[in-house]
N, CA, C and O atoms as CSV, one atom per row, in Angstrom:
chain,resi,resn,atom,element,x,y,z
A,1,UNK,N,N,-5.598,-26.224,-11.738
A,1,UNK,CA,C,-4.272,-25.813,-11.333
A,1,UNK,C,C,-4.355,-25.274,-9.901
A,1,UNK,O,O,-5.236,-24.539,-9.453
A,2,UNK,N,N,-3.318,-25.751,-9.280
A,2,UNK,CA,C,-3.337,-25.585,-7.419
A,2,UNK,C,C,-2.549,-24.031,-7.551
A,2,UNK,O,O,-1.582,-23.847,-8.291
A,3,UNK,N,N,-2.956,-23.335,-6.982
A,3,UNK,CA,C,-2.266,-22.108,-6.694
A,3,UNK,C,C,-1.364,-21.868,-5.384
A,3,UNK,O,O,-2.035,-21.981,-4.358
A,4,UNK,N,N,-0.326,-21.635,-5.215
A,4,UNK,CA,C,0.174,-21.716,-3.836
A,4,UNK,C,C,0.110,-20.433,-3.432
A,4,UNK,O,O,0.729,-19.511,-3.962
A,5,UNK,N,N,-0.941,-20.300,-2.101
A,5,UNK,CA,C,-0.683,-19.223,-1.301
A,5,UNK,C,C,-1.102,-17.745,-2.212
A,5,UNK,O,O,-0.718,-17.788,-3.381
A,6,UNK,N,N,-1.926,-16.309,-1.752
A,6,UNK,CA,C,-2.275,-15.572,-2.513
A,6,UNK,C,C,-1.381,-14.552,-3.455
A,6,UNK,O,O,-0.544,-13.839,-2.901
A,7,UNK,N,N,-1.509,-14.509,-4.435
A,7,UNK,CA,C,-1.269,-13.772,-5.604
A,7,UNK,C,C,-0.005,-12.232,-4.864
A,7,UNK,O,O,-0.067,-12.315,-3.637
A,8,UNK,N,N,0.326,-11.828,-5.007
A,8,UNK,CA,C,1.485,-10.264,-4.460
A,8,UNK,C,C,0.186,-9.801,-5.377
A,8,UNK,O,O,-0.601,-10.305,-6.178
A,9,UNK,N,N,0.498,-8.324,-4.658
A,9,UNK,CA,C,-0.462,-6.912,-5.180
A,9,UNK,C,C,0.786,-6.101,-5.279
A,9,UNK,O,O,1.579,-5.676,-4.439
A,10,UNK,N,N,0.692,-6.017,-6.727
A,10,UNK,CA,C,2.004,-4.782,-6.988
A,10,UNK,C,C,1.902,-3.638,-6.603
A,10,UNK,O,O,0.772,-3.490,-6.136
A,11,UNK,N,N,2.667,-2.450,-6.530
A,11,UNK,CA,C,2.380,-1.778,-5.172
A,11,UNK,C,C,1.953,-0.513,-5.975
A,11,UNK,O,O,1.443,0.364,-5.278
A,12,UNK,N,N,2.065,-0.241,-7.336
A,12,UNK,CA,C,1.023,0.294,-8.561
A,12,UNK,C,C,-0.558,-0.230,-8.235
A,12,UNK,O,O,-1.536,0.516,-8.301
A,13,UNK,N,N,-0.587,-1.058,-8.025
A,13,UNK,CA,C,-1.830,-1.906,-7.518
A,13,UNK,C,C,-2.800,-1.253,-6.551
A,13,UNK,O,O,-3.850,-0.612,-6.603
A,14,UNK,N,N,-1.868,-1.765,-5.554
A,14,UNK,CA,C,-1.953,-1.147,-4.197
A,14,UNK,C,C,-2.237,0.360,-4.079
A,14,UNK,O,O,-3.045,0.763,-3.242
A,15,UNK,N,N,-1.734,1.007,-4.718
A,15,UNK,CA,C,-1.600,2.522,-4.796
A,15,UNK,C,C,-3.604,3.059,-5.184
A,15,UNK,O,O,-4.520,3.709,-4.682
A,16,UNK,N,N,-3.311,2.281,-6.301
A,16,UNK,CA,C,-4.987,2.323,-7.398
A,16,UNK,C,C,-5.533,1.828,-6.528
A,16,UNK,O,O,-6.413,2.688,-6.478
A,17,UNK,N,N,-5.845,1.043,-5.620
A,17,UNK,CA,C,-6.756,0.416,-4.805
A,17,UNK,C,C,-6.984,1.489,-3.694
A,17,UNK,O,O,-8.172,1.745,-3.499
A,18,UNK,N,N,-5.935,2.277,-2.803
A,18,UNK,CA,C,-6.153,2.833,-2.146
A,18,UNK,C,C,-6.881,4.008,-2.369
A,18,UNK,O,O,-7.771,4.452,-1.644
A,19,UNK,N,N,-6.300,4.660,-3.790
A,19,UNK,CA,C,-6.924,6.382,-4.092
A,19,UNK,C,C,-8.631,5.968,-4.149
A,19,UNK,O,O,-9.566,6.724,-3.887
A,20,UNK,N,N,-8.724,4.083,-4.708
A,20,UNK,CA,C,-10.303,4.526,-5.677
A,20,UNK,C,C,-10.877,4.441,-3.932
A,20,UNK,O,O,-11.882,5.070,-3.600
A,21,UNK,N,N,-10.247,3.757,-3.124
A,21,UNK,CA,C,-11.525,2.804,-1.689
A,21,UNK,C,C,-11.783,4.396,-0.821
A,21,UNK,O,O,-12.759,4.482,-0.076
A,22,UNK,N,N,-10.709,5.762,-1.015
A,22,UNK,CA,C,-10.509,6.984,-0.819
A,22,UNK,C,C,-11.723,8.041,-0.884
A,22,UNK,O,O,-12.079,8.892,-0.068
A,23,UNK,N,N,-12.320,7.619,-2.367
A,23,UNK,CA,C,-13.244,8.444,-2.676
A,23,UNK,C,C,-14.476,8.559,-1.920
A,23,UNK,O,O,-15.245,7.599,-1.912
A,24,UNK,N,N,-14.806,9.811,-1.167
A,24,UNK,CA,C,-16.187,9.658,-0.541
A,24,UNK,C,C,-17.499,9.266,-1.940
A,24,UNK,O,O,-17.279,9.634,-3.094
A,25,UNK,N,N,-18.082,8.919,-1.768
A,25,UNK,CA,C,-18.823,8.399,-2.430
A,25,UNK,C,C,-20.544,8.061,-1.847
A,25,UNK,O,O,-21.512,7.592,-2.446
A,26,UNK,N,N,-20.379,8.511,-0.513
A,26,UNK,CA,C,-21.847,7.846,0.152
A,26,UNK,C,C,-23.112,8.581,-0.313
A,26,UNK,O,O,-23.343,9.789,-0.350
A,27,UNK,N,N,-23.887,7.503,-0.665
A,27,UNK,CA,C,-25.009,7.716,-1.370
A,27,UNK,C,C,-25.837,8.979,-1.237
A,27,UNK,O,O,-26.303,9.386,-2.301
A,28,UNK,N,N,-26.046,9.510,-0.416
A,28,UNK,CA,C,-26.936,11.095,-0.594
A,28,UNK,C,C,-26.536,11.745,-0.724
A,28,UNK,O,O,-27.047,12.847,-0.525
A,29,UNK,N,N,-24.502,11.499,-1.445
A,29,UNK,CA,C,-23.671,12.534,-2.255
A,29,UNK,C,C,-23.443,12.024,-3.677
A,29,UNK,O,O,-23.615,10.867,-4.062
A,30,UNK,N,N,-22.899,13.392,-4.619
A,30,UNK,CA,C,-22.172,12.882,-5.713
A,30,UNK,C,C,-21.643,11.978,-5.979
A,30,UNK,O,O,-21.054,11.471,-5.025
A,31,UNK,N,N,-21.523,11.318,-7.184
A,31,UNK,CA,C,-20.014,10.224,-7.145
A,31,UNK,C,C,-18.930,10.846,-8.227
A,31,UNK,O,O,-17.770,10.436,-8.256
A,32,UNK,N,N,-19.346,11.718,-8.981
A,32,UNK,CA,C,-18.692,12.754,-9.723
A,32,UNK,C,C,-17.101,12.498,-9.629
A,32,UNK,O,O,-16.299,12.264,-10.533
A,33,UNK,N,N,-16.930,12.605,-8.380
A,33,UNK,CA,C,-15.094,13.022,-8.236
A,33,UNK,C,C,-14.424,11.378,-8.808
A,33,UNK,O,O,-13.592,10.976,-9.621
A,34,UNK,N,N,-15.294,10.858,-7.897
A,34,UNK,CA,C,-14.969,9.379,-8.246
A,34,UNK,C,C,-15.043,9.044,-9.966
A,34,UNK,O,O,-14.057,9.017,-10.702
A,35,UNK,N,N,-16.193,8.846,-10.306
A,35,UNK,CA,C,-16.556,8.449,-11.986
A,35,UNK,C,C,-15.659,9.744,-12.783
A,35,UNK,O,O,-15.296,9.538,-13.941
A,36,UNK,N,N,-15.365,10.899,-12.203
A,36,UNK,CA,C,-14.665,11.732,-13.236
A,36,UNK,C,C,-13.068,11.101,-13.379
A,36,UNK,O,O,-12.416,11.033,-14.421
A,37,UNK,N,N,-12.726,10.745,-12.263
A,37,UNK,CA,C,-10.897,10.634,-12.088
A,37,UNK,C,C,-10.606,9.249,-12.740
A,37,UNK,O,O,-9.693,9.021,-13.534
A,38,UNK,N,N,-11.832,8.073,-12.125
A,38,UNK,CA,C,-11.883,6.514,-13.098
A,38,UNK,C,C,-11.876,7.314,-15.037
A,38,UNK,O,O,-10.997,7.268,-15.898
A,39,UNK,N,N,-12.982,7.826,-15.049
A,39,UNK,CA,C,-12.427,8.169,-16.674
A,39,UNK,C,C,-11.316,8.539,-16.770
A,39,UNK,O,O,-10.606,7.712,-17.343
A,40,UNK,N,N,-10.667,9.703,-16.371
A,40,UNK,CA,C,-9.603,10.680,-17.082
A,40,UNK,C,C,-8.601,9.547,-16.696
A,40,UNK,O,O,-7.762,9.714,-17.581
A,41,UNK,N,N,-7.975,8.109,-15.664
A,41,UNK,CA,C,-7.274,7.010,-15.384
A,41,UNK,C,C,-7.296,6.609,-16.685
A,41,UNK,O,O,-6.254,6.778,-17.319
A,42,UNK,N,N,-8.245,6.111,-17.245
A,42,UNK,CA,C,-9.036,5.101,-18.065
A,42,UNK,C,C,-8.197,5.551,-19.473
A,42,UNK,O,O,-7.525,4.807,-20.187
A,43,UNK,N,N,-8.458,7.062,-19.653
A,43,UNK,CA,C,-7.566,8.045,-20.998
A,43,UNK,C,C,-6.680,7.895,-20.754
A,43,UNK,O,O,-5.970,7.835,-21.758
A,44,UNK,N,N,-6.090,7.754,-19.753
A,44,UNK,CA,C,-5.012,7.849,-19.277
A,44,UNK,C,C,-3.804,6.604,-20.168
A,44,UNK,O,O,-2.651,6.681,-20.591
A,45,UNK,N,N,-4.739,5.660,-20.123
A,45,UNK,CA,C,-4.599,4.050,-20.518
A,45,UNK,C,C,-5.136,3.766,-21.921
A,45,UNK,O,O,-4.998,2.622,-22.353
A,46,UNK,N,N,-5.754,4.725,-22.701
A,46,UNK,CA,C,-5.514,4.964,-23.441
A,46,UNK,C,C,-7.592,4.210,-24.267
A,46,UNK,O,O,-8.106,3.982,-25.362
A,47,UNK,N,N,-7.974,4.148,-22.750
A,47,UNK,CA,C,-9.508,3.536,-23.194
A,47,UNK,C,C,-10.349,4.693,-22.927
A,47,UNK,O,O,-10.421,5.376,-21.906
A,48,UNK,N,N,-11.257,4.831,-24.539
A,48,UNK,CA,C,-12.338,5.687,-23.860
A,48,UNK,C,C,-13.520,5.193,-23.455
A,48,UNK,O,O,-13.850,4.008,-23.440
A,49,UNK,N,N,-14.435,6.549,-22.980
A,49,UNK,CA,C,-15.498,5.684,-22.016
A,49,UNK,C,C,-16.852,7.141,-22.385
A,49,UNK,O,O,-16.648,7.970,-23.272
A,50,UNK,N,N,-17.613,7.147,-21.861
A,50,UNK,CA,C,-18.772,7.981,-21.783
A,50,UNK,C,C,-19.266,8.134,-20.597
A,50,UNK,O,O,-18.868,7.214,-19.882
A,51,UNK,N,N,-20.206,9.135,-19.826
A,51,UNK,CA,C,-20.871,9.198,-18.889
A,51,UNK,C,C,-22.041,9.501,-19.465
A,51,UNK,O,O,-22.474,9.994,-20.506
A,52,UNK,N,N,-22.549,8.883,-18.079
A,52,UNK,CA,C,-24.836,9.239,-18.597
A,52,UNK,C,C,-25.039,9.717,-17.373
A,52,UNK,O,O,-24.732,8.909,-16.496
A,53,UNK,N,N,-25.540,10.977,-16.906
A,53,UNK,CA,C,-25.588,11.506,-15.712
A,53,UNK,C,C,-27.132,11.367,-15.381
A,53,UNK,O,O,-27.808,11.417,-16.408
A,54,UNK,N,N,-27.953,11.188,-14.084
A,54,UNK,CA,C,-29.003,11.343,-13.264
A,54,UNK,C,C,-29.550,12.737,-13.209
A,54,UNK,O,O,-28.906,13.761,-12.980
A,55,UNK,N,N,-30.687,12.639,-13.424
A,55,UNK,CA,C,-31.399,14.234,-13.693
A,55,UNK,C,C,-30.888,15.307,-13.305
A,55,UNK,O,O,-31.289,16.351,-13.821
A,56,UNK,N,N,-29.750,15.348,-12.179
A,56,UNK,CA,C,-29.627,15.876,-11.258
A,56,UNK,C,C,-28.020,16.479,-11.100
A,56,UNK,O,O,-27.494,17.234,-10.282
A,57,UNK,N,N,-27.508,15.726,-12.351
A,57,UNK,CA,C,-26.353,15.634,-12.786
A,57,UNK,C,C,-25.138,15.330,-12.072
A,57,UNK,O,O,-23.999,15.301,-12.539
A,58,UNK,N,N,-25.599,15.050,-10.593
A,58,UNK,CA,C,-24.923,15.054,-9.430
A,58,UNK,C,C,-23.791,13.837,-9.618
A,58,UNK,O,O,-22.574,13.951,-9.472
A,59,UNK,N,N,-24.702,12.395,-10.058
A,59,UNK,CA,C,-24.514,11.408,-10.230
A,59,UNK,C,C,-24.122,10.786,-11.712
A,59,UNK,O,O,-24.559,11.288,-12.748
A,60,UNK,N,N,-23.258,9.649,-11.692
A,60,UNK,CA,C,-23.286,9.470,-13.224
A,60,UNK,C,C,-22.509,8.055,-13.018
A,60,UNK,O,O,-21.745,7.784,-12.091
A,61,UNK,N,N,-23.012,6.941,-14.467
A,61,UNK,CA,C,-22.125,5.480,-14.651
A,61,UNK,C,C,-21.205,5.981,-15.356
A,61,UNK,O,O,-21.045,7.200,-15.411
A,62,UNK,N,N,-20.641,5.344,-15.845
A,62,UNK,CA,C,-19.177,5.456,-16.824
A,62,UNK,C,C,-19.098,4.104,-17.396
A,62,UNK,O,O,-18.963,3.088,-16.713
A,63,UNK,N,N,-19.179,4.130,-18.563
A,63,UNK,CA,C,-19.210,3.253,-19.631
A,63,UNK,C,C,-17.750,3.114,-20.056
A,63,UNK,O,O,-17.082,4.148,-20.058
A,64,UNK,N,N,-17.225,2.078,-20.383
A,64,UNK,CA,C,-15.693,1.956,-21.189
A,64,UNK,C,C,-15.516,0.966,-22.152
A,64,UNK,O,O,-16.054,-0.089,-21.817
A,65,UNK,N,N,-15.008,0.937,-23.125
A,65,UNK,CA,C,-14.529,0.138,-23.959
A,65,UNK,C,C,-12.983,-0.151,-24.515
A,65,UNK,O,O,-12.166,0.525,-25.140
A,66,UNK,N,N,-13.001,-1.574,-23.938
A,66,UNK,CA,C,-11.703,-1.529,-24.050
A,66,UNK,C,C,-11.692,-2.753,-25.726
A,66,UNK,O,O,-12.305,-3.805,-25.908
A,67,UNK,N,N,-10.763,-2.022,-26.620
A,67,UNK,CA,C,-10.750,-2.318,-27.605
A,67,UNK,C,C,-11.459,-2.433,-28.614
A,67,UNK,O,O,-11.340,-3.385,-29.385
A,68,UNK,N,N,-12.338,-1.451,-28.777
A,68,UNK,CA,C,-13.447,-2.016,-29.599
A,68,UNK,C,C,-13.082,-2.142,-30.669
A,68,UNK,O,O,-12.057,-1.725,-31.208
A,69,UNK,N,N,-14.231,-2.965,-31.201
A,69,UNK,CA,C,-14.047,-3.334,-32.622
A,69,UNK,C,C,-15.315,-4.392,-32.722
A,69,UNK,O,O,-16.295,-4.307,-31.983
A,70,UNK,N,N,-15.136,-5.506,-33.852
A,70,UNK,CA,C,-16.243,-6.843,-33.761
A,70,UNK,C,C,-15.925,-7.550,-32.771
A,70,UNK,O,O,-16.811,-8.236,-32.261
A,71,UNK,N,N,-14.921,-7.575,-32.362
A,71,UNK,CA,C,-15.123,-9.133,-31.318
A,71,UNK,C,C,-15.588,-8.222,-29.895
A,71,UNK,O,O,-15.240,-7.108,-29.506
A,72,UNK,N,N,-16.718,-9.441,-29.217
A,72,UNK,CA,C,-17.008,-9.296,-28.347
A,72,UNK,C,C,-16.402,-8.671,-26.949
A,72,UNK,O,O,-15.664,-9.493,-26.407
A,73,UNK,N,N,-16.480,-7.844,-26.463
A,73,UNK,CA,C,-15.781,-7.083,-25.017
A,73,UNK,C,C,-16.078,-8.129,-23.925
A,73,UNK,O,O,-16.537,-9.271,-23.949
A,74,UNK,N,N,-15.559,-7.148,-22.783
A,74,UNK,CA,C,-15.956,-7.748,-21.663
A,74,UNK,C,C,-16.389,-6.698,-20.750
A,74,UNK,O,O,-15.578,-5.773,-20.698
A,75,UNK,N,N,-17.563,-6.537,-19.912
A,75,UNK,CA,C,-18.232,-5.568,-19.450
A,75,UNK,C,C,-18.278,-5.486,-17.808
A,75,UNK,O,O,-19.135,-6.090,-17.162
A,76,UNK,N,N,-17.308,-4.710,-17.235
A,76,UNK,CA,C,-17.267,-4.867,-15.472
A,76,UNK,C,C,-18.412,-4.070,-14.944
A,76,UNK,O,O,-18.617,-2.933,-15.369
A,77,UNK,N,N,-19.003,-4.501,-14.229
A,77,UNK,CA,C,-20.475,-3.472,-13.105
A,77,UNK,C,C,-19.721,-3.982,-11.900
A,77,UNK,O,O,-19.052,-4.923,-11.473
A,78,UNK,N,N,-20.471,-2.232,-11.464
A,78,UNK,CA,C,-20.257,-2.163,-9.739
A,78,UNK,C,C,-21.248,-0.731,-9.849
A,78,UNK,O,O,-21.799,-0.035,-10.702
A,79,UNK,N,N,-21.048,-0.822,-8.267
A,79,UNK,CA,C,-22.039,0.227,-7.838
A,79,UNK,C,C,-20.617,1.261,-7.496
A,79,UNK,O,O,-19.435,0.918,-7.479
A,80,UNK,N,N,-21.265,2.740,-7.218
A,80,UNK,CA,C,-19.838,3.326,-6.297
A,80,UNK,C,C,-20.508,4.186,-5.496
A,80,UNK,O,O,-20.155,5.364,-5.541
A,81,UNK,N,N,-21.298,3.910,-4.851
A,81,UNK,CA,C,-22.198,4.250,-3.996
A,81,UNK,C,C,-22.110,4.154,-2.511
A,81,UNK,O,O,-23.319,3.959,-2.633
A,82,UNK,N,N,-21.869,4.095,-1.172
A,82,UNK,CA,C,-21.872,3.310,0.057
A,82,UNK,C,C,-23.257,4.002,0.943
A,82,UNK,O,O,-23.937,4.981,0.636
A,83,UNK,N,N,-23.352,3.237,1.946
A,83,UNK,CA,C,-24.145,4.033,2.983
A,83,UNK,C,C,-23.281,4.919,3.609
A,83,UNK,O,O,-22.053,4.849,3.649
A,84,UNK,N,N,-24.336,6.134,4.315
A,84,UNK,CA,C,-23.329,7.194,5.493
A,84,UNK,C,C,-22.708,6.188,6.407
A,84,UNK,O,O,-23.130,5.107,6.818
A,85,UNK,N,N,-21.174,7.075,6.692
A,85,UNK,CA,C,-20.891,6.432,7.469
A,85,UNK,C,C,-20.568,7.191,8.937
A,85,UNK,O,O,-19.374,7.470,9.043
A,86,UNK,N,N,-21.242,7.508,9.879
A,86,UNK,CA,C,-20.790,8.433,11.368
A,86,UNK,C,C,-19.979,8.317,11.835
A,86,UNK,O,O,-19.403,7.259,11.585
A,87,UNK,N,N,-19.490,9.001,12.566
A,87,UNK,CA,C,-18.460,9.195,13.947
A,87,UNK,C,C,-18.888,8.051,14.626
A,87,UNK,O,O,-17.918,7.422,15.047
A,88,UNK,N,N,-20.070,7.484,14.925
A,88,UNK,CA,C,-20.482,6.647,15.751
A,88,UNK,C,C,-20.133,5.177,15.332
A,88,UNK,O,O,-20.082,4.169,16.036
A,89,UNK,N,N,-19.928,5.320,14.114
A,89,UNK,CA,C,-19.027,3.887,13.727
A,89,UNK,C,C,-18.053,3.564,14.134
A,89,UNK,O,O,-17.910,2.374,14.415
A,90,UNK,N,N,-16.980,4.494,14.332
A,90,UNK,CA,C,-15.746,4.420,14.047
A,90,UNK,C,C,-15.013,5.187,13.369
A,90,UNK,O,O,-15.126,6.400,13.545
A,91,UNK,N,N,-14.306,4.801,12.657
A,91,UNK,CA,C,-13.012,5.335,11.635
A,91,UNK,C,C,-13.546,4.858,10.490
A,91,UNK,O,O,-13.899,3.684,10.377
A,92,UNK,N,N,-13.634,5.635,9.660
A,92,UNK,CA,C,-14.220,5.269,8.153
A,92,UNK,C,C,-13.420,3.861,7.481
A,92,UNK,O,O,-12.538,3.423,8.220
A,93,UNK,N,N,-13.568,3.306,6.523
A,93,UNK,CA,C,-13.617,2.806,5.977
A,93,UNK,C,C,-12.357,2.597,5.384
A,93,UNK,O,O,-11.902,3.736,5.492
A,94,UNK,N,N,-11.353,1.848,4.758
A,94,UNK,CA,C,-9.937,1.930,4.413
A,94,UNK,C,C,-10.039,0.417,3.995
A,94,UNK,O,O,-10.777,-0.497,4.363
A,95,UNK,N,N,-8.846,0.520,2.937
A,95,UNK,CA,C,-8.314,-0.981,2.725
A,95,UNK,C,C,-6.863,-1.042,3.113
A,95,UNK,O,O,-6.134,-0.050,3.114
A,96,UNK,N,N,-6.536,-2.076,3.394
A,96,UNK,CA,C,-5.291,-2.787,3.881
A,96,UNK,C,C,-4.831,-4.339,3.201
A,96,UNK,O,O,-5.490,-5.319,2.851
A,97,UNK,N,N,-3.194,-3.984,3.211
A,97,UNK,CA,C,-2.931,-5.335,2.928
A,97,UNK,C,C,-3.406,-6.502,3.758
A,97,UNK,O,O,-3.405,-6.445,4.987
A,98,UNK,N,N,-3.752,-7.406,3.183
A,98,UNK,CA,C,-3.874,-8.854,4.306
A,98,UNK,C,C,-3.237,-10.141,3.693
A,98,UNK,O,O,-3.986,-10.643,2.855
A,99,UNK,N,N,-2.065,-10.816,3.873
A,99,UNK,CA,C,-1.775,-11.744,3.224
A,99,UNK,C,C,-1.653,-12.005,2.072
A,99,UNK,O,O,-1.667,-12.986,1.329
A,100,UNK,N,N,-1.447,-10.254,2.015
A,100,UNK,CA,C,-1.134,-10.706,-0.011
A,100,UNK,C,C,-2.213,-10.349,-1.126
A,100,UNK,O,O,-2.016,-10.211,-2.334
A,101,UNK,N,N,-3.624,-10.214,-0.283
A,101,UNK,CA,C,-4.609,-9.832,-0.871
A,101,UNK,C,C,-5.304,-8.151,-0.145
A,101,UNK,O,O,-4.668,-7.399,0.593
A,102,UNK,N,N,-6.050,-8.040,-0.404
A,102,UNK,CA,C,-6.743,-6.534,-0.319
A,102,UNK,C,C,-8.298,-6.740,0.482
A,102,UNK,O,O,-9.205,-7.165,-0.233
A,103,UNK,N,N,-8.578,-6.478,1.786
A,103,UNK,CA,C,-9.240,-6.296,3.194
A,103,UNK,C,C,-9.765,-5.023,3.232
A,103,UNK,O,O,-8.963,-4.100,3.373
A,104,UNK,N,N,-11.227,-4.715,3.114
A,104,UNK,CA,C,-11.569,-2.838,3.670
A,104,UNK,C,C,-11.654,-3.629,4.897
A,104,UNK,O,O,-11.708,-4.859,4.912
A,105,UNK,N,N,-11.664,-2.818,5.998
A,105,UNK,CA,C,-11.632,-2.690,7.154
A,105,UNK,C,C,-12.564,-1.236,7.921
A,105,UNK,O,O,-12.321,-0.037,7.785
A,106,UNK,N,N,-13.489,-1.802,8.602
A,106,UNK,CA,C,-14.180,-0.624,9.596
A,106,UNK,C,C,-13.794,-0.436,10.887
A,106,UNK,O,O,-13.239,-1.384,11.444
A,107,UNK,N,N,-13.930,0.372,11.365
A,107,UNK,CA,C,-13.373,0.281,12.975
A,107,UNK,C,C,-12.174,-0.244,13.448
A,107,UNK,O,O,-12.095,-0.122,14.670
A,108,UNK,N,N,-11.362,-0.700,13.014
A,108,UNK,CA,C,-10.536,-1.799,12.562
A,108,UNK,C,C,-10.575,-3.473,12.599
A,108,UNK,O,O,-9.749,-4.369,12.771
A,109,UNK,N,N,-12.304,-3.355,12.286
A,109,UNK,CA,C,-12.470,-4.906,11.984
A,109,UNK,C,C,-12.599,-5.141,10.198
A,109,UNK,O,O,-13.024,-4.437,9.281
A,110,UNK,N,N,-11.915,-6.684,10.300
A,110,UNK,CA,C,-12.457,-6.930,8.709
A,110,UNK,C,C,-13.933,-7.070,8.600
A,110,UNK,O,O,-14.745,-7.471,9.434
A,111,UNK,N,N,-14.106,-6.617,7.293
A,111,UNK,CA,C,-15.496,-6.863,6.708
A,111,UNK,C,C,-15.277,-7.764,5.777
A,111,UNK,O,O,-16.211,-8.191,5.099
């Protein structure tokens, strides 16, 4: 099936895309704020989930299940981690609309 032209991002969408791309998250920090607010979203929606925290407790995945029961799930991975990012870069990191679809942008180049 031919698709014409990219998909609209509802602006609920859009919104969730911006708070999560928001979260500092760079690696020789917590991700806490981040993995805590994705759960309490997640309850929100009515899926629960678990955390397994790093010795250090700093850090933690977040597990979810949506619907359980016998039939097989479906299981999303990602990291939520980034490298530092300096003053010497630029302007941190952000997403933007682009044609309908969703662009982070550094400095104000696409990545």
């Amino acid at each position: 099936m031919k698709r014409e032209g990219p998909l609209p991002i509802k602006a609920e969408t859009w919104d969730l895309i911006q708070r999560l791309v928001g979260f500092d998250t760079t690696s020789r920090d917590s991700n806490l704020g981040l993995i805590e607010w994705v759960r309490d979203w997640l309850k929100g929606q009515g899926v629960d989930s678990r955390l397994t925290y790093d010795p250090s407790r700093t850090k933690a995945n977040l597990f979810a299940t949506i619907h359980p029961g016998a039939r097989p799930g479906i299981v999303l991975s990602g990291h939520t981690d980034v490298v530092p990012w300096t003053a010497s870069r630029g302007t941190p990191i952000r997403s933007r609309p682009r044609s309908g679809t969703s662009a982070s942008t550094a400095a104000g180049r696409p990545t």
